[in-house]
gemmi code that builds the backbone of each chain (N, CA, C; Angstrom):
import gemmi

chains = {
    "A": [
        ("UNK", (38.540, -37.719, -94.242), (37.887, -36.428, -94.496), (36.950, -36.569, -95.698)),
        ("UNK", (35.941, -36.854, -95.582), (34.854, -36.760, -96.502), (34.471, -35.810, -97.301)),
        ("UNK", (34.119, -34.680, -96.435), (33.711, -33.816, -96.955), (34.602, -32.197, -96.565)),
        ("UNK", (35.331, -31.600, -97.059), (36.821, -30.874, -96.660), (35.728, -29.317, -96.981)),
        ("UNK", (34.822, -29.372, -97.396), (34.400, -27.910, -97.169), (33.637, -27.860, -96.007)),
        ("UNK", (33.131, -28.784, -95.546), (32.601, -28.444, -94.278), (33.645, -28.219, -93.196)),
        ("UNK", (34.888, -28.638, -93.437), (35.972, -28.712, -92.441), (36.616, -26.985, -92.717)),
        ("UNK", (36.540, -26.959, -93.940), (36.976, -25.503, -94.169), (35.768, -24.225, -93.267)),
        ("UNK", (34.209, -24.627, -93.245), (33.505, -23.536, -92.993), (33.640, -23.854, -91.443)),
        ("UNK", (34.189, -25.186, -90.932), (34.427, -24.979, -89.063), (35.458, -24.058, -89.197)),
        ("UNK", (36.598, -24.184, -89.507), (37.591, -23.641, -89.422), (37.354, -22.024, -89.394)),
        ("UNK", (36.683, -21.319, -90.554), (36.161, -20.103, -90.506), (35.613, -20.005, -89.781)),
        ("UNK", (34.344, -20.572, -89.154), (33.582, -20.199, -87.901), (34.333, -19.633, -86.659)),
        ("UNK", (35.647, -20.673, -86.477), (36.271, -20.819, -84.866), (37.164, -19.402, -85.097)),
        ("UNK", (37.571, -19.377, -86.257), (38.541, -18.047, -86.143), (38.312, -16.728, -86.150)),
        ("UNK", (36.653, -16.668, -86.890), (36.137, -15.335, -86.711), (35.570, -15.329, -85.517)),
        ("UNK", (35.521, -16.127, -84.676), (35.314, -16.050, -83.588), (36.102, -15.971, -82.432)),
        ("UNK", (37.059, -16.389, -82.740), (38.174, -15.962, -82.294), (39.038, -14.560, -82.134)),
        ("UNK", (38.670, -14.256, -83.281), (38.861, -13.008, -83.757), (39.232, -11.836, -82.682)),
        ("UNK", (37.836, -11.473, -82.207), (37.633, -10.436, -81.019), (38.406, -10.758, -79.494)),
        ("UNK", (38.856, -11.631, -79.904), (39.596, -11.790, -78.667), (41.116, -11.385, -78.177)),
        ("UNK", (41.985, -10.772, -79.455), (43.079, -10.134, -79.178), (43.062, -8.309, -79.427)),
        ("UNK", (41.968, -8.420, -79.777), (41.071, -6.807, -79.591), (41.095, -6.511, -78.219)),
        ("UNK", (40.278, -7.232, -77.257), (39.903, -7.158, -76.094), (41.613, -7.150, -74.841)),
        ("UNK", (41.866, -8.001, -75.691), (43.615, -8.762, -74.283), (43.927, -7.257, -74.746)),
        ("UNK", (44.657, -6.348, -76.363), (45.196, -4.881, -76.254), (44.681, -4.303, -76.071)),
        ("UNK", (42.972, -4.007, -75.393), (42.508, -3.227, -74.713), (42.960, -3.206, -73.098)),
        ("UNK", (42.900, -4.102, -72.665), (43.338, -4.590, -71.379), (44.825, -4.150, -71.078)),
        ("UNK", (45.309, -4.281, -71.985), (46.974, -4.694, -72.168), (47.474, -2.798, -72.049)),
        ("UNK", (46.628, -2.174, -73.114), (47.039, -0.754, -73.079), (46.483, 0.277, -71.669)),
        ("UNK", (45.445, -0.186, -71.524), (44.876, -0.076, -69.498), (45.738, -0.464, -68.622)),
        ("UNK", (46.374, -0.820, -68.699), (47.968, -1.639, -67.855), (48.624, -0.548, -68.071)),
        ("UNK", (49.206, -0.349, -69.500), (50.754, 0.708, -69.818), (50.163, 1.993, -69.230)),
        ("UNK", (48.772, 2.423, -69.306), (48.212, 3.885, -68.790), (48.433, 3.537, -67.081)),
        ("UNK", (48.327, 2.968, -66.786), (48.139, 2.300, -65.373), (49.692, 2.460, -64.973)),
        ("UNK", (50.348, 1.972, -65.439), (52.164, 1.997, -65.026), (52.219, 3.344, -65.408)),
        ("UNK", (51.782, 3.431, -66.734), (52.814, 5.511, -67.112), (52.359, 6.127, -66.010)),
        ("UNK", (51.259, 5.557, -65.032), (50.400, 6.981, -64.361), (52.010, 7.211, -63.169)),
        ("UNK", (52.650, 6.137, -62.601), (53.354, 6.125, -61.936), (54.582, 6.572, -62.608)),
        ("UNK", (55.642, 7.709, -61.930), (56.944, 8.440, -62.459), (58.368, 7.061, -62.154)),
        ("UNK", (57.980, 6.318, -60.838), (58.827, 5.894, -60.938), (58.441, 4.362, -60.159)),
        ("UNK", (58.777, 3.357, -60.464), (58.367, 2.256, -59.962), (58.774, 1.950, -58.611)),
        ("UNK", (59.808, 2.816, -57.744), (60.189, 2.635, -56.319), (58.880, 3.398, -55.346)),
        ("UNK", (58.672, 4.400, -56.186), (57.698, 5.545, -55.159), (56.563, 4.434, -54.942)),
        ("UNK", (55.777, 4.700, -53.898), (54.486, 3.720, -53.480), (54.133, 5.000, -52.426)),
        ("UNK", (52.690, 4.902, -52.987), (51.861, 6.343, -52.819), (50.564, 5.180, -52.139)),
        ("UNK", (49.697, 5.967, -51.297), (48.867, 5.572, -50.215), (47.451, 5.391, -51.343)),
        ("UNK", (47.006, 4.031, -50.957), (45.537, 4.362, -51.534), (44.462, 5.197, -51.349)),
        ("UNK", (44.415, 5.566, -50.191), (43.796, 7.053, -49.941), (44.703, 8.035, -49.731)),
        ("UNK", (45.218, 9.109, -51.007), (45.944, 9.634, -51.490), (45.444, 10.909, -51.059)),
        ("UNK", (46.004, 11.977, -50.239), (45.961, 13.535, -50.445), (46.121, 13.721, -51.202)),
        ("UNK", (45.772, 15.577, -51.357), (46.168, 16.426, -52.255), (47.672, 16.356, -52.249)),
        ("UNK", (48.209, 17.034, -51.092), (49.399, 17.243, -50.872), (50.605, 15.705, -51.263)),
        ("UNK", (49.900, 14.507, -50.969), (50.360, 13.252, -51.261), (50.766, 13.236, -52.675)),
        ("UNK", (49.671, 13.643, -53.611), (49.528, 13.307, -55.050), (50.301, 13.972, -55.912)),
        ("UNK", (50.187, 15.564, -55.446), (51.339, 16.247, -55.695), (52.584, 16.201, -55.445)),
        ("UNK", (53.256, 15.563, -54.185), (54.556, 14.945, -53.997), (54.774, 13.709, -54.794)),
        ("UNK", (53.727, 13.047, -55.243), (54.248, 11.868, -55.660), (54.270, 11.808, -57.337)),
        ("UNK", (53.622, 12.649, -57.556), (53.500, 13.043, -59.329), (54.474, 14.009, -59.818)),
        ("UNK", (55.220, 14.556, -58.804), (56.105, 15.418, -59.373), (57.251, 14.765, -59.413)),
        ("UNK", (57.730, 13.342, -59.303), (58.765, 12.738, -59.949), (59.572, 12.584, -58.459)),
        ("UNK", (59.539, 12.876, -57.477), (60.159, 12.826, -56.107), (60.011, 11.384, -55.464)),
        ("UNK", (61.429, 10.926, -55.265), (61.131, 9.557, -54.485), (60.454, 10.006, -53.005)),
        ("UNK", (59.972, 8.414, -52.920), (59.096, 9.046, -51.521), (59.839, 7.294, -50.312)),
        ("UNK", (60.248, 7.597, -49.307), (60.798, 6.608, -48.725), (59.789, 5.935, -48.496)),
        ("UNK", (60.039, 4.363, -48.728), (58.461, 3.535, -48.629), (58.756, 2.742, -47.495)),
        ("UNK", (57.513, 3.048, -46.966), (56.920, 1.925, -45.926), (55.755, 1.551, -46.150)),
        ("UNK", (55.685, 0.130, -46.220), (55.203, -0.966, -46.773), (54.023, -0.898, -45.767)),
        ("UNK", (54.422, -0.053, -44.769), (53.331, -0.952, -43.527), (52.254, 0.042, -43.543)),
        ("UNK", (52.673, 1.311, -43.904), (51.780, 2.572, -43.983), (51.150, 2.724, -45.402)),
        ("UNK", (52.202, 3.000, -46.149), (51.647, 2.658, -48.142), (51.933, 1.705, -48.669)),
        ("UNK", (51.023, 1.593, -49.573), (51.323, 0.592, -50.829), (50.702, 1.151, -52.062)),
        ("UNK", (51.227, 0.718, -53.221), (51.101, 0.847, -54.434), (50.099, -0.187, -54.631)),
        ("UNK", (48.835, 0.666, -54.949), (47.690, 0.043, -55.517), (48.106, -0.861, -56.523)),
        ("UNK", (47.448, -1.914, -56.398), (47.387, -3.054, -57.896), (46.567, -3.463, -58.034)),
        ("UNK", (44.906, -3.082, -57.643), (43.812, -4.061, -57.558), (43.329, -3.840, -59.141)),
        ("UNK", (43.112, -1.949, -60.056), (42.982, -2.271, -61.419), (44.055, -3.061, -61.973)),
        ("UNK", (45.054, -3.056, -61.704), (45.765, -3.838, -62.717), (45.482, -5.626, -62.592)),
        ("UNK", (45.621, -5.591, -61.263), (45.307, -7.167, -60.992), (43.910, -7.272, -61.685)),
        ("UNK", (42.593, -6.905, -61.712), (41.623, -7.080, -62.624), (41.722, -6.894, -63.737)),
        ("UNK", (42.460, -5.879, -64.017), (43.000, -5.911, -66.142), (43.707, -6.979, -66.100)),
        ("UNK", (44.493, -7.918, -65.274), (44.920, -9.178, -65.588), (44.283, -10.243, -65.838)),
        ("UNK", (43.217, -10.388, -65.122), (42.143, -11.133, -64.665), (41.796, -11.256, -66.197)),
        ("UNK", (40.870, -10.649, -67.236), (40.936, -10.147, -68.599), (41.787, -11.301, -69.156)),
        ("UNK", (42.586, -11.818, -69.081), (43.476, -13.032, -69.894), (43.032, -14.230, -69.157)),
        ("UNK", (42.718, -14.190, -68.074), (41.606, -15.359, -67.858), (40.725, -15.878, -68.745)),
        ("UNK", (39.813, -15.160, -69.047), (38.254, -14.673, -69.547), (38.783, -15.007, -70.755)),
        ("UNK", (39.532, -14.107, -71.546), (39.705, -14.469, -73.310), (39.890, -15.766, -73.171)),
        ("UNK", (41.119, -16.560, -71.959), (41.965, -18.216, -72.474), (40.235, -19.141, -72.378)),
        ("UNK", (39.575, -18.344, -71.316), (38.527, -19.501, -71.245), (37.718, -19.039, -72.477)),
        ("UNK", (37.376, -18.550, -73.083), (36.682, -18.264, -74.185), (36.994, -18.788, -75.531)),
        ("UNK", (38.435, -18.479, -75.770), (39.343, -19.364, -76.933), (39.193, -21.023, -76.523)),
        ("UNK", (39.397, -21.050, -75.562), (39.303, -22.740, -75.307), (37.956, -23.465, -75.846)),
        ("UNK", (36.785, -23.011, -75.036), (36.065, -22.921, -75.674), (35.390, -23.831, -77.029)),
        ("UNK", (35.870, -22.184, -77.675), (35.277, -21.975, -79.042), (36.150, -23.200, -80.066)),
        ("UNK", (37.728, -23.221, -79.196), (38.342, -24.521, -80.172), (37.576, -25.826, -79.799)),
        ("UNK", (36.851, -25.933, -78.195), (36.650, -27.502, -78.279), (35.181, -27.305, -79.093)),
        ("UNK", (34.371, -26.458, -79.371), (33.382, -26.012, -80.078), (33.883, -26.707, -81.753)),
        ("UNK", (34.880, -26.221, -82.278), (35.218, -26.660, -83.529), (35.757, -28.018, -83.407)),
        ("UNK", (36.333, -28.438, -82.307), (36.739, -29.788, -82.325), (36.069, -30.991, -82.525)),
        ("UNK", (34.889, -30.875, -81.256), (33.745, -31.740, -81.490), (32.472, -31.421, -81.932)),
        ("UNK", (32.754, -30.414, -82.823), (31.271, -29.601, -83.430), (29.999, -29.673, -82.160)),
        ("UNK", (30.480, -28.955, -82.120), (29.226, -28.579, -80.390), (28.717, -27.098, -80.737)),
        ("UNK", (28.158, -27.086, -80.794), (27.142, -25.602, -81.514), (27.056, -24.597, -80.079)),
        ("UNK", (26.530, -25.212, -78.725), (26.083, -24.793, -77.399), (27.512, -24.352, -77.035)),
        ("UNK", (28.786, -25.467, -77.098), (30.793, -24.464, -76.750), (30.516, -23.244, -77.164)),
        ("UNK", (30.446, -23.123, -78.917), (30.754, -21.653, -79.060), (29.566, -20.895, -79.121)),
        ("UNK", (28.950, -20.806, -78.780), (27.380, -19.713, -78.120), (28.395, -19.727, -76.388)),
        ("UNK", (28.745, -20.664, -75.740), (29.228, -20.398, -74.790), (30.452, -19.104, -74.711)),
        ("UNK", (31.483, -19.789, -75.872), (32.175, -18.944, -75.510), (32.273, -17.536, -75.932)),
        ("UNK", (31.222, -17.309, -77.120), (30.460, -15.945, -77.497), (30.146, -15.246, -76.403)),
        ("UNK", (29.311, -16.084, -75.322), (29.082, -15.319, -74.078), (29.882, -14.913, -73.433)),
        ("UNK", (30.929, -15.410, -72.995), (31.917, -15.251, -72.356), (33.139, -14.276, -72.724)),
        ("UNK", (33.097, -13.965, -74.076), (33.868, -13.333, -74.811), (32.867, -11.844, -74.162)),
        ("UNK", (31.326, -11.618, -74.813), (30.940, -11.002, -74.228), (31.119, -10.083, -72.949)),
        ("UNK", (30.741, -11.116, -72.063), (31.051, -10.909, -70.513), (32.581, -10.059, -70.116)),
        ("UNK", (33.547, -10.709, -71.090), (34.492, -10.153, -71.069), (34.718, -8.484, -71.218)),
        ("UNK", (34.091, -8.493, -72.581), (33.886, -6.586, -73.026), (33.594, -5.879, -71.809)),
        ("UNK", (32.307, -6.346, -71.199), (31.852, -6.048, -70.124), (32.150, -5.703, -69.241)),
        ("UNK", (33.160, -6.644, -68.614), (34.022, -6.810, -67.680), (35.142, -5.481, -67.435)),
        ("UNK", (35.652, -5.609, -68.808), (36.595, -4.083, -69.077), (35.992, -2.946, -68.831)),
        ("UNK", (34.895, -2.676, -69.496), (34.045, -1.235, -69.656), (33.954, -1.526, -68.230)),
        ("UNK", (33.362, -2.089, -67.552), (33.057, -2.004, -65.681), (34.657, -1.855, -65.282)),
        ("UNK", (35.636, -1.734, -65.701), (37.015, -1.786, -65.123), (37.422, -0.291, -64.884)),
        ("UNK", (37.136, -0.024, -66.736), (37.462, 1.540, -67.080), (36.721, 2.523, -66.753)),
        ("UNK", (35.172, 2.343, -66.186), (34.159, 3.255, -65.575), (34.644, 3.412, -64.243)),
        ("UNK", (35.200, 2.451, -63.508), (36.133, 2.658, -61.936), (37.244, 3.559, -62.202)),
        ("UNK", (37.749, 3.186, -63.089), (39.406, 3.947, -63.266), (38.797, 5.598, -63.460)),
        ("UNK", (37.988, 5.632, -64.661), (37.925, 7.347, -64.592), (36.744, 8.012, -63.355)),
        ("UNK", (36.339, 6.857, -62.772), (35.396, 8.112, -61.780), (36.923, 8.089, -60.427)),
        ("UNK", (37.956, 6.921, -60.500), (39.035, 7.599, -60.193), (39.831, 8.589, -60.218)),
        ("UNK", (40.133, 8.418, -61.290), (41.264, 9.322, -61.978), (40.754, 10.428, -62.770)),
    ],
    "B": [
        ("UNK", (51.315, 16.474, -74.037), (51.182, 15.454, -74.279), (50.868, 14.642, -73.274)),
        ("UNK", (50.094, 14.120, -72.213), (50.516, 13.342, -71.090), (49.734, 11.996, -71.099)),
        ("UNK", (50.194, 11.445, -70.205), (49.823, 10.136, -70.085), (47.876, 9.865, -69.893)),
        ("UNK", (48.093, 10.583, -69.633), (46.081, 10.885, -69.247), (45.598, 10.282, -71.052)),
        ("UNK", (46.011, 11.711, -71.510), (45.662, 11.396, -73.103), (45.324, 9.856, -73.713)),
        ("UNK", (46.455, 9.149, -73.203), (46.483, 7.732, -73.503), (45.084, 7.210, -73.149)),
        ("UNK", (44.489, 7.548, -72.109), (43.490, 6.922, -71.238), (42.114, 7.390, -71.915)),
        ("UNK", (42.014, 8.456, -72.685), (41.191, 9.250, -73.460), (40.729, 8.713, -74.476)),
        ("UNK", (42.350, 8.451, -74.821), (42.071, 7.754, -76.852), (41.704, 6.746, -76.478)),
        ("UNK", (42.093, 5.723, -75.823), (41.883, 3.854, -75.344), (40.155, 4.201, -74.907)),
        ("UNK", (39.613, 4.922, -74.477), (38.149, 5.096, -74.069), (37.465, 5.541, -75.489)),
        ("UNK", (37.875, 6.390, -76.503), (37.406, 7.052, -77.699), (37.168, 5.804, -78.013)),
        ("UNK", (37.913, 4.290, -78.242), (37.402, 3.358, -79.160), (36.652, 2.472, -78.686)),
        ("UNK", (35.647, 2.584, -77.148), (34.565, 1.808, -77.398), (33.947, 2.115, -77.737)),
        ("UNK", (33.239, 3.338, -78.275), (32.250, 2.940, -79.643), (32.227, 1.528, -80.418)),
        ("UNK", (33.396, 2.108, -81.270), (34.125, 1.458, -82.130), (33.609, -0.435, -81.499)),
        ("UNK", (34.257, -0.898, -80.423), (34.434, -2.028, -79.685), (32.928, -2.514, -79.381)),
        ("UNK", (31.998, -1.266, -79.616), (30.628, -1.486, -78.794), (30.206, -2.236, -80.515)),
        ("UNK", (30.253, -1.328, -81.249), (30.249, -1.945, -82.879), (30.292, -3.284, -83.436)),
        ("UNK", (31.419, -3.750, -82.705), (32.278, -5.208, -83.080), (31.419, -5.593, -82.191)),
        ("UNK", (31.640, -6.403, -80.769), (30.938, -7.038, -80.257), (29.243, -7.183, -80.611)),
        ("UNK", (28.454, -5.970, -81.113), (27.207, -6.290, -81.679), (27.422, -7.358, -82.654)),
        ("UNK", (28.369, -6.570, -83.966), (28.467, -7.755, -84.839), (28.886, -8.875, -84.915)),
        ("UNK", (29.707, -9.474, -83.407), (30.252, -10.459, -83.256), (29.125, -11.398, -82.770)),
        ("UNK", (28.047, -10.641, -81.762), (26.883, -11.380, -81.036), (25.900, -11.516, -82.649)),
        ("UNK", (25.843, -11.025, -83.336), (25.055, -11.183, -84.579), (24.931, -12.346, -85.095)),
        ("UNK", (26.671, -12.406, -85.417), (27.108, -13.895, -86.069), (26.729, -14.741, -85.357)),
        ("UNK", (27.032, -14.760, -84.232), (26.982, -16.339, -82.966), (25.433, -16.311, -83.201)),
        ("UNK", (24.389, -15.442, -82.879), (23.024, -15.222, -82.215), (22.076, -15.174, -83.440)),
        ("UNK", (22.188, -14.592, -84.769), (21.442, -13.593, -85.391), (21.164, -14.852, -86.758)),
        ("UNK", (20.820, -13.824, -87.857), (20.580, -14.631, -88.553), (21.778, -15.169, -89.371)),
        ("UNK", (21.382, -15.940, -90.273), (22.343, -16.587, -91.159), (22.916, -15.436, -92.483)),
        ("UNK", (22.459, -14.351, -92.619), (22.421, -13.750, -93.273), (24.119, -12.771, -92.660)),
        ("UNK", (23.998, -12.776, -91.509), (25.146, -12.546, -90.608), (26.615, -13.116, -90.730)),
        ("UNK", (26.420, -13.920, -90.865), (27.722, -15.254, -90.899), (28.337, -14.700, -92.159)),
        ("UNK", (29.820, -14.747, -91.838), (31.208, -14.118, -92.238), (31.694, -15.077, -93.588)),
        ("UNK", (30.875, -16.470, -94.044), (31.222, -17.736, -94.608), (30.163, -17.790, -95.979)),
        ("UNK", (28.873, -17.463, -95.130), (28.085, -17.916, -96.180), (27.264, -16.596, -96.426)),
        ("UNK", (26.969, -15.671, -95.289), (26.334, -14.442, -95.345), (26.514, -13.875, -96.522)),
        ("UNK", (26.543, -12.131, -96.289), (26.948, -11.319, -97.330), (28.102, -10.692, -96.707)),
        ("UNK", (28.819, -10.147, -97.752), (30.352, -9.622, -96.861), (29.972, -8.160, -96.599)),
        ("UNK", (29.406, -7.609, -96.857), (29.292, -6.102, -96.469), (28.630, -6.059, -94.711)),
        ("UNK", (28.370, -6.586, -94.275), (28.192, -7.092, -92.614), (29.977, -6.772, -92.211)),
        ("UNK", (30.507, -7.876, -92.803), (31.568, -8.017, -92.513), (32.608, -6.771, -92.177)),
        ("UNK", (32.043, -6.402, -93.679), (33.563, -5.109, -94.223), (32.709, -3.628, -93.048)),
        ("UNK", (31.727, -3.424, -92.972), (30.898, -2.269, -92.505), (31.644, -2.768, -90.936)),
        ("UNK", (30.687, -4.179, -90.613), (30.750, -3.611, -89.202), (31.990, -4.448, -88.159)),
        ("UNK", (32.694, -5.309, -89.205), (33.631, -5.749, -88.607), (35.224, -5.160, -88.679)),
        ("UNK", (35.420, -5.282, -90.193), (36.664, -5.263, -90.427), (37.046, -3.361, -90.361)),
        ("UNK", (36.103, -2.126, -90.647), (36.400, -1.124, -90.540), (36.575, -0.848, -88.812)),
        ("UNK", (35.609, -1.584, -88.284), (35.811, -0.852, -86.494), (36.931, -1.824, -86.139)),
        ("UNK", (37.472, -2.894, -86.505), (38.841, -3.226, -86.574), (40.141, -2.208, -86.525)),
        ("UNK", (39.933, -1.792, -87.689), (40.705, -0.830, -88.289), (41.127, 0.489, -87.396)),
        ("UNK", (39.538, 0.464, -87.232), (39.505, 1.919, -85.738), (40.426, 1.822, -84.818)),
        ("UNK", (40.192, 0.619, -84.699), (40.198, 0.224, -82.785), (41.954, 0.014, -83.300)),
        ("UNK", (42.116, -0.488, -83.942), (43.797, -0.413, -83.853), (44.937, 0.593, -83.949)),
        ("UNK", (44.197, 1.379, -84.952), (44.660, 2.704, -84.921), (44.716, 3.783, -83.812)),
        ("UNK", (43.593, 3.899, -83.176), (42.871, 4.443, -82.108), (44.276, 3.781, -80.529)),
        ("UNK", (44.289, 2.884, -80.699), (45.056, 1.532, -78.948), (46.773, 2.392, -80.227)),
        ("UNK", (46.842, 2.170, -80.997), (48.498, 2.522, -81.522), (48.826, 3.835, -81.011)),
        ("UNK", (47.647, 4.585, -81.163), (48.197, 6.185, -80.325), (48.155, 6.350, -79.139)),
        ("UNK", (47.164, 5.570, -78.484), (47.237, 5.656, -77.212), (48.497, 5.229, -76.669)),
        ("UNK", (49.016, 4.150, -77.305), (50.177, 3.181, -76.899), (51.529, 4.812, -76.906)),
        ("UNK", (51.605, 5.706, -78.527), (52.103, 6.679, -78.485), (51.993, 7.799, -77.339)),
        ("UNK", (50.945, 8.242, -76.893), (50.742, 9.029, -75.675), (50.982, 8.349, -74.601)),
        ("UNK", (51.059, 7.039, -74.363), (51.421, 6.870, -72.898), (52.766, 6.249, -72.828)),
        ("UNK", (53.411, 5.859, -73.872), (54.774, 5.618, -74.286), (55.178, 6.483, -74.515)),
        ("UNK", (55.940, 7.800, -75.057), (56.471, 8.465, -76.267), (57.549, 8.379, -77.196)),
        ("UNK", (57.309, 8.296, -78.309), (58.504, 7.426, -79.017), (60.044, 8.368, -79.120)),
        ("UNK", (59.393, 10.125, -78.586), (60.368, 11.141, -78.312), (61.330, 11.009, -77.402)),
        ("UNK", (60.923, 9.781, -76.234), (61.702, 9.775, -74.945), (62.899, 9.368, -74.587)),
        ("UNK", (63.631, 8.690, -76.221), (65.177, 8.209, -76.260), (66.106, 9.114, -76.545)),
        ("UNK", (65.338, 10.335, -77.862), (66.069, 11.013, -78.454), (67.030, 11.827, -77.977)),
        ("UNK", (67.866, 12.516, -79.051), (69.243, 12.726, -78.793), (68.624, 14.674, -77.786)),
        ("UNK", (67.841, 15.215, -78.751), (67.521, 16.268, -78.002), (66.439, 15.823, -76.112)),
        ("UNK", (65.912, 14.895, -75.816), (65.167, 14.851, -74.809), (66.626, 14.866, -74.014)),
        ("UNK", (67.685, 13.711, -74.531), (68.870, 13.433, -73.872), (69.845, 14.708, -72.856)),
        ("UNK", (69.890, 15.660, -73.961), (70.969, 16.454, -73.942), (70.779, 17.085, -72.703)),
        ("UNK", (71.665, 17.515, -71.845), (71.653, 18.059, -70.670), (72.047, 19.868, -71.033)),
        ("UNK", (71.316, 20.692, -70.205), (71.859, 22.107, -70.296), (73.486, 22.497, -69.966)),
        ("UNK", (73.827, 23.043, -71.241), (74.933, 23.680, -70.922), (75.505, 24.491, -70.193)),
        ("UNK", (77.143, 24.792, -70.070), (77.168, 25.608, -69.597), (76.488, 27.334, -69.734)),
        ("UNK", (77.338, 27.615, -70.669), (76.907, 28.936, -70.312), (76.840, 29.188, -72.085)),
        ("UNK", (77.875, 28.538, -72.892), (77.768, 29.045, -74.283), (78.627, 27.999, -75.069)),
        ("UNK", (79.141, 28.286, -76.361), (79.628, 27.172, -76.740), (80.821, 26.962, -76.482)),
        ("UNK", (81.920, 27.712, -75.784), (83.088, 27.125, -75.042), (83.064, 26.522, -73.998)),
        ("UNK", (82.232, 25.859, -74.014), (81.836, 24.846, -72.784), (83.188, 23.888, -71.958)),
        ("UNK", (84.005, 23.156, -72.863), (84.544, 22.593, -72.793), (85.988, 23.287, -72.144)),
        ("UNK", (86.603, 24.250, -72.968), (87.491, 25.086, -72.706), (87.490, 25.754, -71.007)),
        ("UNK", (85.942, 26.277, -70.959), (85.749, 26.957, -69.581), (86.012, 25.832, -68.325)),
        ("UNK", (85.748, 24.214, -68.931), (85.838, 23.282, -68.028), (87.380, 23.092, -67.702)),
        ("UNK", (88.486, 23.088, -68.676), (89.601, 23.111, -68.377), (90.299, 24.420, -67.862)),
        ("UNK", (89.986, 25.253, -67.794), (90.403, 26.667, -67.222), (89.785, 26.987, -65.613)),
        ("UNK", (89.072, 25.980, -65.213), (88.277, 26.451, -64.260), (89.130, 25.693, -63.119)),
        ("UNK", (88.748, 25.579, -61.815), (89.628, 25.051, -60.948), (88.943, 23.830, -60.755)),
        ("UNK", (89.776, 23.006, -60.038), (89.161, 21.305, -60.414), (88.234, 21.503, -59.053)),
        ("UNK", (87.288, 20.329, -59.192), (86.340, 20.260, -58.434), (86.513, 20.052, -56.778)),
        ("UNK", (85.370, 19.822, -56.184), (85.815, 19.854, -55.079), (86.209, 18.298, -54.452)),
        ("UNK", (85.901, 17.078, -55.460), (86.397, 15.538, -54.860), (88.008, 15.365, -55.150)),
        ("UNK", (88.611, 16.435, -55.757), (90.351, 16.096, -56.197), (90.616, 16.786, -55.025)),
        ("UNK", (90.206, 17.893, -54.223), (90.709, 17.989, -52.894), (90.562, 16.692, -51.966)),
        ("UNK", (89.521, 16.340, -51.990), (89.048, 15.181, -50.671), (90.454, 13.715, -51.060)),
        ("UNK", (90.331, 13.546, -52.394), (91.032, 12.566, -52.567), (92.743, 12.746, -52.584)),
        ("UNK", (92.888, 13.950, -52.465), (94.609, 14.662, -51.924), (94.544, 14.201, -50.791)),
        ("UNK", (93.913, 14.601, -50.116), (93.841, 15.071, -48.139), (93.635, 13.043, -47.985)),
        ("UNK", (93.449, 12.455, -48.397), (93.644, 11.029, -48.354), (94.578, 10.633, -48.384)),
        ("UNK", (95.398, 11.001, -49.427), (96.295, 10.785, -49.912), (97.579, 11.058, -49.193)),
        ("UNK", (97.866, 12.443, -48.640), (98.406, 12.850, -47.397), (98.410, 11.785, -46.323)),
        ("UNK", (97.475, 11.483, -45.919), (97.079, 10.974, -44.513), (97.599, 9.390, -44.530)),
    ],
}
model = gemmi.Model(1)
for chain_id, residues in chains.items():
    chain = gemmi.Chain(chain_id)
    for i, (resn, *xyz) in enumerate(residues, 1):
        res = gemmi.Residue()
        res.name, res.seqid = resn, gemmi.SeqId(i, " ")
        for name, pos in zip(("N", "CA", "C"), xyz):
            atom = gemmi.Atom()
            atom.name, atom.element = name, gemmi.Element(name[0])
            atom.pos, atom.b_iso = gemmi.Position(*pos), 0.0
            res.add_atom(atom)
        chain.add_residue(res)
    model.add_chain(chain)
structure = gemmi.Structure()
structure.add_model(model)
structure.setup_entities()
């Protein structure tokens, strides 16, 4: 180690860059718990094209006998708020092989990608409320 | 209080999130004047570390509205009484239920 302050200002680089990335996973992460609370009980499985009359039986806390073949319990937001821990691991990866082999172009990469990520959510949560 | 709420506050902090990510694309993209190391720290403290602050505070209540930390307690618990506070008394004075018949008539047989 020659020179230990330059090793100190990688080190700062990778972590403030790093940074925004467990911001983003408890954004994701708390879009999940709203996503489960929306459901009273984890047996009920309510139709993706949901009535009135459906929504109201199924929000008022009433089991509903499930058939699998007729309903199912949506998971496609949640499976894409999962997706979201993809995106950050490839972004952290990244930005460490960025500090590893001082590659300037890794972390502009994984800046982008971190990016893309934000993105990704806000396009998640603009579906959920013209849903819900 | 309902779970919706949760979904409200978690949306209130992209501002906040729209904030950070500028200043995060700053650092990576912008000038040197930007950078968290050698820059100036008021970049930092303005547009990083306060919408930090937001955004955590902001995801902790939401976490409160769509969790509630009320939902163990001893009053959510309590079931309606009978009728007043001899509750207990009226239970022993009353005639036994109707499964100590079923389990006689078994018993018989």
């Amino acid at each position: 180690m020659k020179n230990p302050g330059k090793t100190v200002v990688i080190v700062e680089v990778v972590l403030q860059s790093i940074g925004l990335s467990p911001l983003l996973l408890e954004l994701a992460f708390m879009l999940i718990r709203w996503y489960m609370a929306l459901i009273p009980s984890r047996i009920i499985h309510f139709c993706f094209f949901m009535t009135v009359a459906d929504r109201a039986r199924n929000f008022s806390g009433r089991a509903v006998p499930s058939d699998k073949s007729t309903t199912s319990y949506p998971k496609f937001f949640e499976m894409l708020l999962q997706c979201t821990r993809l995106l950050v691991a490839v972004a952290v990866a990244l930005i460490i092989v960025a500090g590893s082999i001082l590659n300037l172009s890794f972390l502009k990469a994984g800046a982008v990608v971190l990016l893309a990520t934000f993105i990704y959510v806000a396009c998640i949560v603009m579906l959920i409320v013209s849903r819900y | 209080m309902t779970a919706q709420v949760g979904l409200w506050i978690a949306i209130a902090s992209f501002p906040l999130y729209t904030v950070r990510v500028i200043y995060f694309m700053l650092v990576e993209f912008g000038n040197v004047e930007f950078d968290p190391v050698i820059g100036a720290w008021r970049y930092l403290v303005c547009l990083g570390f306060t919408m930090e602050v937001g955004i955590v505070i902001l995801l902790i209540l939401a976490g409160v509205a769509v969790e509630p930390w009320w939902i163990g307690m001893k009053f959510d618990r309590s079931m309606p009484r009978a009728r007043s506070g001899k509750s207990a008394e009226v239970d022993v004075e009353e005639a036994p239920p109707a499964y100590s018949r079923v389990v006689d008539q078994t018993a018989m047989t």
